[in-house]
N, C-alpha and C positions, 0 to 999 in steps of 0.2 A: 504494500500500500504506500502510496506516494505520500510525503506529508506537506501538511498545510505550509502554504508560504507566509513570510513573516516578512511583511511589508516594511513598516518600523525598523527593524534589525538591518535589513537592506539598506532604506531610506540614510538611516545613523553611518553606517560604514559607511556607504560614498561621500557625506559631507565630510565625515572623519578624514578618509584620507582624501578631500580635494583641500582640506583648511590645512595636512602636512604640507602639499605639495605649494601651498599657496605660502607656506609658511620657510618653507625652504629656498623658494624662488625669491619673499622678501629678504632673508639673509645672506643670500648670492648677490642680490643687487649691490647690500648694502655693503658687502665686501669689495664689490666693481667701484664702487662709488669714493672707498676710502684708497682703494690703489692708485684709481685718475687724482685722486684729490692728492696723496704725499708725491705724486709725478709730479706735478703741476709746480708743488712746491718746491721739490728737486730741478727745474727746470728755469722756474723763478730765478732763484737764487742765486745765477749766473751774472743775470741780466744787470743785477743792481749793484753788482761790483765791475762795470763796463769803466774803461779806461777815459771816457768822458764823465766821469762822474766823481772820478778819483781824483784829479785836478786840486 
């Protein structure tokens, strides 16, 4: 005999893992977001020690 299907327990698992996946992809970005950011600084930081400035 086949058993009853449980709507709710289905329902719960796909939000459960779309909120990891959504949760993992927010902390991805936010690792993208601090690497551009310390490059940026790294790249910066040439600039303003430029031999017109040093004068």
């Amino acid at each position: 005999m086949a058993q009853k299907p449980n709507y709710k327990w289905e329902r719960m698992e796909r939000e459960r893992a779309k909120a990891a996946k959504k949760a993992a992809r927010l902390e991805a970005k936010k690792e993208k977001a601090e690497l551009a950011a310390s490059t940026d600084v790294d790249q910066d930081a040439p600039d303003e020690q430029s031999p017109e400035t040093s004068e």
